[in-house]
C-alpha positions in Angstrom: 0.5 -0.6 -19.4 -2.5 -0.8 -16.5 -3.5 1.7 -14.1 -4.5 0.7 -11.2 -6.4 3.1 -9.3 -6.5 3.5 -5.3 -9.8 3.4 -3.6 -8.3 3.0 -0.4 -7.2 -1.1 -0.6 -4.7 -3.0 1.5 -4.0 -5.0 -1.4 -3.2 -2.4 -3.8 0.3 -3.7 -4.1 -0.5 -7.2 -4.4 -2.7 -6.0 -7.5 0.2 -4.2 -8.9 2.6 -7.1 -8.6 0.1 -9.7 -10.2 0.1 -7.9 -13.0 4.1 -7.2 -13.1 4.4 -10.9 -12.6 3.1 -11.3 -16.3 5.5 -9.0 -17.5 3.2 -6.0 -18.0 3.9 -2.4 -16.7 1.1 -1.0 -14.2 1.5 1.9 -11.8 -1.1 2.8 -8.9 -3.0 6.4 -9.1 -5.1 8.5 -7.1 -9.2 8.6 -7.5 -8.5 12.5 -8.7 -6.7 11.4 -11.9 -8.2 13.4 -14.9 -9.5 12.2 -17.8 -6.3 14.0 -19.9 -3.6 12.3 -17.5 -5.6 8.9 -18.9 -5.2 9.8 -22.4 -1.8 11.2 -22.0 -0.3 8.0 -20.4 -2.7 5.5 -23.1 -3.3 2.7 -20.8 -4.4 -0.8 -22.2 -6.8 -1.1 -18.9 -7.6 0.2 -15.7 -8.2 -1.8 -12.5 -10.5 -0.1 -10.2 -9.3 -1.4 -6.4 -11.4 -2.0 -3.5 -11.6 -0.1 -0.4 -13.3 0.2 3.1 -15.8 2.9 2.5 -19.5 2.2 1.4 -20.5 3.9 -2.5 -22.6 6.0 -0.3 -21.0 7.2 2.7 -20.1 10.9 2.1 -16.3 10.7 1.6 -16.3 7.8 -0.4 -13.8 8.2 -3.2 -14.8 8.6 -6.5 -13.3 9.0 -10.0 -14.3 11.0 -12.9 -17.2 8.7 -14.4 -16.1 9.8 -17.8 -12.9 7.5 -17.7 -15.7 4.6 -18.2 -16.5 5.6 -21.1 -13.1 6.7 -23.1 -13.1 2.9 -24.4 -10.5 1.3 -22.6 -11.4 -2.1 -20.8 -12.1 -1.3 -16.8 -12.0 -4.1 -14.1 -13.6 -2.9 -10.5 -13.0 -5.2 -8.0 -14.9 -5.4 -4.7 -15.5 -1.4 -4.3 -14.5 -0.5 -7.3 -17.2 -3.2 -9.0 -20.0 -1.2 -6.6 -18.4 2.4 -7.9 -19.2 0.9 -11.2 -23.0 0.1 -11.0 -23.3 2.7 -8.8 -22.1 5.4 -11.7 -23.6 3.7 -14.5 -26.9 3.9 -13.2 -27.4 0.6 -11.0 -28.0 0.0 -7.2 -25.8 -0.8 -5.0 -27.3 -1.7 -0.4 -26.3 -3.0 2.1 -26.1 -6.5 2.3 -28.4 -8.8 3.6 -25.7 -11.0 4.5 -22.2 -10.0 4.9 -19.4 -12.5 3.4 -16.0 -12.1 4.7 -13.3 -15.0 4.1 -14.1 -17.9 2.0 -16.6 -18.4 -0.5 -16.8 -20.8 -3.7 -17.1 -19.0 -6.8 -19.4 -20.2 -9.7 -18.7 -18.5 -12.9 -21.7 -18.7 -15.6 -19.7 -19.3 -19.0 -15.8 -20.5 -19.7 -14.6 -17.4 -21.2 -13.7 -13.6 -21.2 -12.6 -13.5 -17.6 -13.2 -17.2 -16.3 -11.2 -18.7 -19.5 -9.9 -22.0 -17.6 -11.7 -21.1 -14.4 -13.5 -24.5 -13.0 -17.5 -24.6 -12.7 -16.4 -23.9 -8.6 -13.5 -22.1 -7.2 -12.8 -20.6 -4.0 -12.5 -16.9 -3.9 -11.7 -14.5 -0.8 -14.8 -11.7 0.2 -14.5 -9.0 2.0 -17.5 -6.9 1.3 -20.5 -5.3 3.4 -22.8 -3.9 0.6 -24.1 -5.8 -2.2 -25.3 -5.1 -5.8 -29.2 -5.3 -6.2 -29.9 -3.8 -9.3 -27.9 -3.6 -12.2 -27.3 -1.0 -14.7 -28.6 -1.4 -18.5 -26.5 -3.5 -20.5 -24.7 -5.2 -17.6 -25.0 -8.9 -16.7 -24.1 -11.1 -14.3 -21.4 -13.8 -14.8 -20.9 -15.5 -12.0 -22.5 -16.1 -8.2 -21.5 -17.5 -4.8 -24.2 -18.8 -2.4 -24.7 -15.4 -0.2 -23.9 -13.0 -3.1 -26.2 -13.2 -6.9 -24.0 -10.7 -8.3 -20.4 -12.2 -7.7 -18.7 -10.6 -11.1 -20.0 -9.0 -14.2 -19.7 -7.5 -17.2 -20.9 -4.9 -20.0 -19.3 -6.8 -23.0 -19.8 -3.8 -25.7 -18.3 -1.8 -22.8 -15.4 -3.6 -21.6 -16.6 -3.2 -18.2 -16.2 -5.5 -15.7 -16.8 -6.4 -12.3 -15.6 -8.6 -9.3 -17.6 -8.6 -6.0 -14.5 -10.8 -4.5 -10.7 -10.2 -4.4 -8.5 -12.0 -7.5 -4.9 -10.5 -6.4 -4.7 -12.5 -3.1 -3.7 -16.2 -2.4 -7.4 -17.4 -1.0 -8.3 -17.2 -4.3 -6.8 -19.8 -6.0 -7.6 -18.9 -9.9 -7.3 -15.2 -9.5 -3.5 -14.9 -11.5 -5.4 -16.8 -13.9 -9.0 -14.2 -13.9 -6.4 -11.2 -13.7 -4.2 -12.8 -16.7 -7.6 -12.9 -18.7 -8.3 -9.6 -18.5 -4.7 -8.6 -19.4 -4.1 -10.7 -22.3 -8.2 -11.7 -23.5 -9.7 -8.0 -22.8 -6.9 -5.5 -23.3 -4.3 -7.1 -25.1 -1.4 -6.1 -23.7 2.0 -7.5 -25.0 4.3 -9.1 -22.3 7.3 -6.7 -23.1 7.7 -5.0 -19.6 11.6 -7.3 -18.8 14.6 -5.8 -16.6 16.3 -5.7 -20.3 13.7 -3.3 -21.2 13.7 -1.2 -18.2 17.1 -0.6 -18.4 17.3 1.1 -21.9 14.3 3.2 -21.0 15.8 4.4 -17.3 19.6 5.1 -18.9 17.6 7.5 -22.1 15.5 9.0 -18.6 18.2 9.8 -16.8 20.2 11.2 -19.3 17.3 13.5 -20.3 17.2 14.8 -16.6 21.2 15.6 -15.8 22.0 15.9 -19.1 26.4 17.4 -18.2 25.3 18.0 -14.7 26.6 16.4 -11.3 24.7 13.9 -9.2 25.5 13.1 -5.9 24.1 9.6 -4.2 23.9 8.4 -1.2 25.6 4.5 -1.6 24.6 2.6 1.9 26.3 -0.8 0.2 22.4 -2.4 0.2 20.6 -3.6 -2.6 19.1 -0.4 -3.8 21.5 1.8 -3.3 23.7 -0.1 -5.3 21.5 -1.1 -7.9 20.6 2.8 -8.2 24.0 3.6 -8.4 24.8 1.4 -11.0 22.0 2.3 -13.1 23.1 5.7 -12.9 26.5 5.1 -14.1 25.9 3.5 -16.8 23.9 6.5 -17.8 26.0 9.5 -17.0 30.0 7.8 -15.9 32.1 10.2 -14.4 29.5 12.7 -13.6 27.9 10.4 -10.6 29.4 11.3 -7.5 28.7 8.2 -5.2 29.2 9.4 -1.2 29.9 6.1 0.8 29.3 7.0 4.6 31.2 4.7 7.0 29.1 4.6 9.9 31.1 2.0 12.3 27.7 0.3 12.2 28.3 -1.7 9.6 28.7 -5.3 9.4 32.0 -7.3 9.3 34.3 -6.2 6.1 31.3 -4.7 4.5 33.3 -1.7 4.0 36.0 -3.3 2.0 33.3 -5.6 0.3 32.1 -1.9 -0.7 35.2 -0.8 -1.8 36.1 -3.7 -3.8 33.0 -4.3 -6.0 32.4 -0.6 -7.0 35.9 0.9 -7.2 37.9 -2.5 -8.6 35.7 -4.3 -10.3 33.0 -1.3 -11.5 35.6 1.9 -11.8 33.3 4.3 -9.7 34.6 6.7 -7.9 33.0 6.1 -4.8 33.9 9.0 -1.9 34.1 7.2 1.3 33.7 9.2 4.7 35.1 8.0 7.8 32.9 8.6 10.6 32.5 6.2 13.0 33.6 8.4 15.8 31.0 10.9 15.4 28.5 8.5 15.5 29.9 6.2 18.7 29.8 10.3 20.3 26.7 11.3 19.7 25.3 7.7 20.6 27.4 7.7 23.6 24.7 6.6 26.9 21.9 6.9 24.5 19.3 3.6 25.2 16.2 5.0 23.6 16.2 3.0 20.2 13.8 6.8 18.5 16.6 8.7 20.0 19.6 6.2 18.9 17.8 6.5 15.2 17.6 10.3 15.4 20.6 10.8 16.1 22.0 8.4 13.7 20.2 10.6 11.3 21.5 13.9 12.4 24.8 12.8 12.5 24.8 11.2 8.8 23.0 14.1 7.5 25.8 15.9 8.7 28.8 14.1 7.8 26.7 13.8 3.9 26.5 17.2 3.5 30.1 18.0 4.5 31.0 15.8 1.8 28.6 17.1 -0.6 29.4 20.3 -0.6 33.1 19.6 -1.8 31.6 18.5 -5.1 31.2 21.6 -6.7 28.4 22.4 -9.0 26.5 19.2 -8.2 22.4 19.8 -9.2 21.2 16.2 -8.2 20.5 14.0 -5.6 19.8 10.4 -6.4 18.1 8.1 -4.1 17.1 4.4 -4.2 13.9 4.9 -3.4 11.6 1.9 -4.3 7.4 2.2 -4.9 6.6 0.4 -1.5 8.2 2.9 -0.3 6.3 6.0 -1.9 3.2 3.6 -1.2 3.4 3.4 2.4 4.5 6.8 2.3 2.3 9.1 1.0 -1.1 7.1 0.8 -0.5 5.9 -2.9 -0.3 9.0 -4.4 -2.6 10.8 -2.5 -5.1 8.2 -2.9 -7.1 7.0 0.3 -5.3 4.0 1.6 -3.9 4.4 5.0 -0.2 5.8 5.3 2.0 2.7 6.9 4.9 4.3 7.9 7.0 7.4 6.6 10.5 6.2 4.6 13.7 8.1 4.6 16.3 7.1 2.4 20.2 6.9 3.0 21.2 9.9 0.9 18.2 12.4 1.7 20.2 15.8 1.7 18.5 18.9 4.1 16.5 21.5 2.0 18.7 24.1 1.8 20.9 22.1 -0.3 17.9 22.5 -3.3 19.1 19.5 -5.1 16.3 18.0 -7.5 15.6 14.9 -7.0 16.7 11.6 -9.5 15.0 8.2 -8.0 15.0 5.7 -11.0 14.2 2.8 -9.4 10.5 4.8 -7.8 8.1 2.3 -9.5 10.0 -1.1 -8.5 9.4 -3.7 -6.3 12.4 -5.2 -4.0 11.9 -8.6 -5.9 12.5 -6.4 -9.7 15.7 -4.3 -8.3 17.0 -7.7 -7.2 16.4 -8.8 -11.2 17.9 -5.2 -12.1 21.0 -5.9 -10.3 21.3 -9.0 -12.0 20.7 -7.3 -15.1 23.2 -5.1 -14.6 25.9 -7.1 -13.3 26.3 -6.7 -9.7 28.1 -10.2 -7.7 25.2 -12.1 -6.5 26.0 -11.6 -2.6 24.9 -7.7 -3.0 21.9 -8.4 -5.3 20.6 -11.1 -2.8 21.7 -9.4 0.4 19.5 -9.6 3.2 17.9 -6.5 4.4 20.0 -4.4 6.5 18.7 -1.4 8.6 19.7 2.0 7.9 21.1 2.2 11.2 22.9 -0.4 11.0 24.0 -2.7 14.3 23.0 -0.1 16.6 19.7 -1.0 16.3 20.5 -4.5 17.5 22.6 -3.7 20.1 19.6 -3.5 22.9 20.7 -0.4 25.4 23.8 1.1 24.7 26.1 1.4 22.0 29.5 1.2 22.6 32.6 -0.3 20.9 32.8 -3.2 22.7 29.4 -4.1 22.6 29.5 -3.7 18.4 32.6 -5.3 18.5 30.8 -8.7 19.7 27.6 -8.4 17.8 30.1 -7.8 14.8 31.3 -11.2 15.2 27.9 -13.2 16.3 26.7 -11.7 13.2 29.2 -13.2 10.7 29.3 -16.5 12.2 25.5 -16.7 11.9 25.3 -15.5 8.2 28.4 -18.0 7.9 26.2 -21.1 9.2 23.3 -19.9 7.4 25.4 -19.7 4.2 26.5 -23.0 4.4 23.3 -25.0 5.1 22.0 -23.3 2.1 19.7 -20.8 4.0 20.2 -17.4 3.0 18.1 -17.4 0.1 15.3 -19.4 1.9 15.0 -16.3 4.5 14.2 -12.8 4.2 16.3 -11.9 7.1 18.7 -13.8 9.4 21.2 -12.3 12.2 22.0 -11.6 15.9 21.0 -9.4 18.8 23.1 -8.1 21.6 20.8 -7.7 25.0 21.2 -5.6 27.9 21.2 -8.3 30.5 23.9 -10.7 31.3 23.4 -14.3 32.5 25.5 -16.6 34.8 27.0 -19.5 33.0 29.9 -21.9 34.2 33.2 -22.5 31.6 35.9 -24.5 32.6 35.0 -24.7 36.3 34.4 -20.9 36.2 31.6 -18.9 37.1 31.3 -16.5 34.4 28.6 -13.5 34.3 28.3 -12.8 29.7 26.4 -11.3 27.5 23.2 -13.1 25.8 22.6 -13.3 21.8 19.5 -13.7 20.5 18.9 -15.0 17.0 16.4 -13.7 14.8 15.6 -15.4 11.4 12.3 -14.8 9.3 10.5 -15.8 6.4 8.5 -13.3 4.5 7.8 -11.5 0.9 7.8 -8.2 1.3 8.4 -7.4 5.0 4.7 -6.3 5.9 4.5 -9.7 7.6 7.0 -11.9 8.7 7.3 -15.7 9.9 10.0 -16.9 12.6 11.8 -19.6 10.8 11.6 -23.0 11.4 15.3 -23.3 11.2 16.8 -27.3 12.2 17.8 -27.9 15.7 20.8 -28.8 14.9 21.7 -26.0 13.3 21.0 -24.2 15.9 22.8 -25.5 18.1 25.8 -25.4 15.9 25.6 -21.7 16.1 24.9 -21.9 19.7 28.1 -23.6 19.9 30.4 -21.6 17.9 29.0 -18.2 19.5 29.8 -19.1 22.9 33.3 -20.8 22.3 34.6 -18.5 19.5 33.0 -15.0 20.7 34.4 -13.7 23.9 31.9 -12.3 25.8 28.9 -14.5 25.3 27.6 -17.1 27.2 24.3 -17.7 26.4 22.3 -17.8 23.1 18.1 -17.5 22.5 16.1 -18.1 19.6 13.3 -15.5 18.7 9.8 -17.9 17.9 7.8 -14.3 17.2 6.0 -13.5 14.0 4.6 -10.0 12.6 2.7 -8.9 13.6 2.8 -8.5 16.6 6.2 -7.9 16.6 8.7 -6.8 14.3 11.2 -7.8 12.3 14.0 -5.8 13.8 14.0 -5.6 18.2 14.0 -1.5 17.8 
């Protein structure tokens, strides 16, 4: 197992799933980790991240220097090189020459780190302060033209240093630099699988409930039904899976629900019908804050109603995944900004005092997708698109009525079904269609008509930070223009959304 810990980097995750990708376990911490929580959790190594802040500035983070010397390999990159000479006794200024972007790498032997790293090799900087004297024992391993001391090392040590940035795509032999100091310096054993995961999270979970009750939140999506499963398998009966039907929800997706984990998995899934409430309270609301507020309010309520009638219950699960608690609350309490605040499907008011059960808290989207597989869920919910929590009402643009969900209901299906069959739908992270609030003239059958307008909206991304509009064939597009427009009553004129993120989103609210 790595730690990695958080100076304040944007590519904190992307260091975290390098290393996953090589089958080791690694979890991100906060600068304030003590020394005992290190010895306690016996890493293999610890990656020190980079960050924005100069080794001098006043707030800069810092770490207990004692964890450099407990023996375990260390690897600082960028900032966390600088904290590294800086604590040992070297020098660290600011540069004379700043390197942002592109530089070519020379590393000064063929092994350690740069085992089957060429004589030259790009590498990605991003750095304003330089080293300019080194501590005792250190030397340098490698150089680019602007920067002397581009990596080193304390051999006896185990400490080493990158000025540049291995966990991103500009540079090229960085999985490879990373997988040296995994494997070459600390040894670790490539035993970190799905199969693994599982037998450790069922003996967890069973530890926490023990004979107790837990209630969860099942939205149908990936992680909510990966969680669920995972659950079950650990406790049976005593999960109490609360299935709220929204009227938001795509076509038959309720049924689909119903099917997979009642038939085929022998849950007992409690399924709330609510769509009325939430057409109600949506009822002339066009703000899309307001629309997702009360969306919230109303599920909270209608989940809570339903809770209560399972007496005894001391749990709430949630499929919360570690973006998620990443973007949320600044890794840990480390210093990288906070992105966005997540609430998951299933979060229960205070006052219900149910301790929390989130097994699936130090997974990325791409490793619950192999968990589902793991477990046995049907392929279409393991590789299901992303959906949003509130469902079609986000993509209905102005109002949400019955009608108007009624339509999008149907554009939607059609596109997934045209996407399906030319073999998209695992080629994008997200595919579908949006209602508008304007109408358009059009002519059909001699007839003026005066319709609604669909946009379509398919991307290509990783992880959803940023996002690609998809290149997606003309003719297939105007396939689905086709179909909408002659099989959908209502519509008479279809768009295609050509904008990336940023600077927009993903979703239209």
């Amino acid at each position: 197992m790595i730690i990695i810990i958080d100076f304040g980097s944007q590519y904190n995750q992307l260091i975290a799933r390098r290393v996953r990708e090589h089958k080791v376990f690694c979890q991100i911490e906060p600068p304030t980790l003590t020394v005992e929580k290190v010895k306690s959790l016996a890493p293999d190594g610890i990656i020190l991240s980079g960050g924005p802040a100069s080794i001098y500035s006043e707030n800069s983070p810092k770490i207990d220097p004692e964890l450099l010397n407990l023996g375990i390999p260390v690897l600082g990159i960028c900032y966390g090189l600088q904290f590294m000479v800086h604590t040992q006794g070297g020098k660290v200024e600011r540069a004379d020459k700043r390197e942002y972007g592109l530089a070519m790498f020379h590393p000064k032997e063929a092994a350690g780190l740069f085992e089957g790293v060429p004589e030259a090799t790009e590498c990605w900087m991003s750095h304003g302060d330089s080293i300019k004297e080194l501590p005792e024992g250190f030397v340098i391993t490698g150089s680019t033209d602007n920067t002397k001391v581009a990596a080193i090392a304390h051999k006896k040590k185990k400490l080493f240093g990158l000025q540049f940035h291995p966990e991103v795509t500009h540079t090229p032999k960085g999985k490879r630099m990373l997988k040296n100091f995994l494997f070459n310096v600390c040894d670790c054993k490539r035993n970190w699988t799905m199969k693994s995961f599982v037998k450790e999270a069922v003996d967890e979970i069973k530890e926490a409930a023990g004979d107790d009750k837990v209630i969860l939140g099942l939205s149908g999506g990936v992680d909510s039904s990966v969680a669920a499963v995972l659950i079950h398998k650990a406790i049976g009966k005593n999960l109490y899976p609360i299935f709220v039907d929204n009227g938001l929800l795509r076509k038959g997706e309720a049924d689909r629900l119903k099917e997979v984990f009642t038939q085929n998995l022998n849950m007992k899934v409690r399924y709330a019908k609510a769509s009325r409430k939430f057409l109600s309270g949506l009822k002339g609301v066009t703000d899309p804050e307001k629309k997702r507020k009360i969306i919230g309010k109303v599920f909270m309520d209608v989940f809570e109603e339903e809770a209560k009638k399972i007496k005894g219950a001391k749990f709430l699960a949630q499929g919360t995944l570690y973006p998620d608690i990443i973007e949320s609350v600044s890794a840990f309490g480390g210093p990288s900004a906070v992105i966005k605040s997540h609430h998951n499907v299933g979060g229960l008011p205070k006052k219900m005092k149910l301790k929390l059960i989130e097994p699936l808290k130090y997974l990325f989207k791409d490793e619950v997708r192999l968990l589902g597989e793991e477990l046995g869920l049907p392929g279409d919910m393991v590789w299901r698109q992303p959906f949003p929590g509130p469902g079609l009402a986000i993509r209905v643009i102005g109002e949400v009525t019955a009608k108007r969900l009624s339509i999008l209901r149907e554009v939607d299906a059609l596109i997934i079904e045209e996407i399906r069959k030319n073999d998209y739908y695992r080629k994008l992270w997200q595919s579908f269609g949006v209602l508008l609030p304007i109408k358009s003239v059009g002519v059909m059958g001699d007839q003026r008509t005066y319709e609604n307008i669909i946009a379509i909206r398919a991307v290509t991304s990783t992880d959803a930070m940023t996002a690609d509009w998809a290149r997606l064939p003309h003719d297939m597009l105007a396939v689905m223009s086709n179909r909408i427009i002659n099989e959908i009553n209502g519509v008479n004129r279809v768009v295609y959304d050509i904008s990336s993120k940023p600077p927009s989103t993903i979703e239209w609210e």
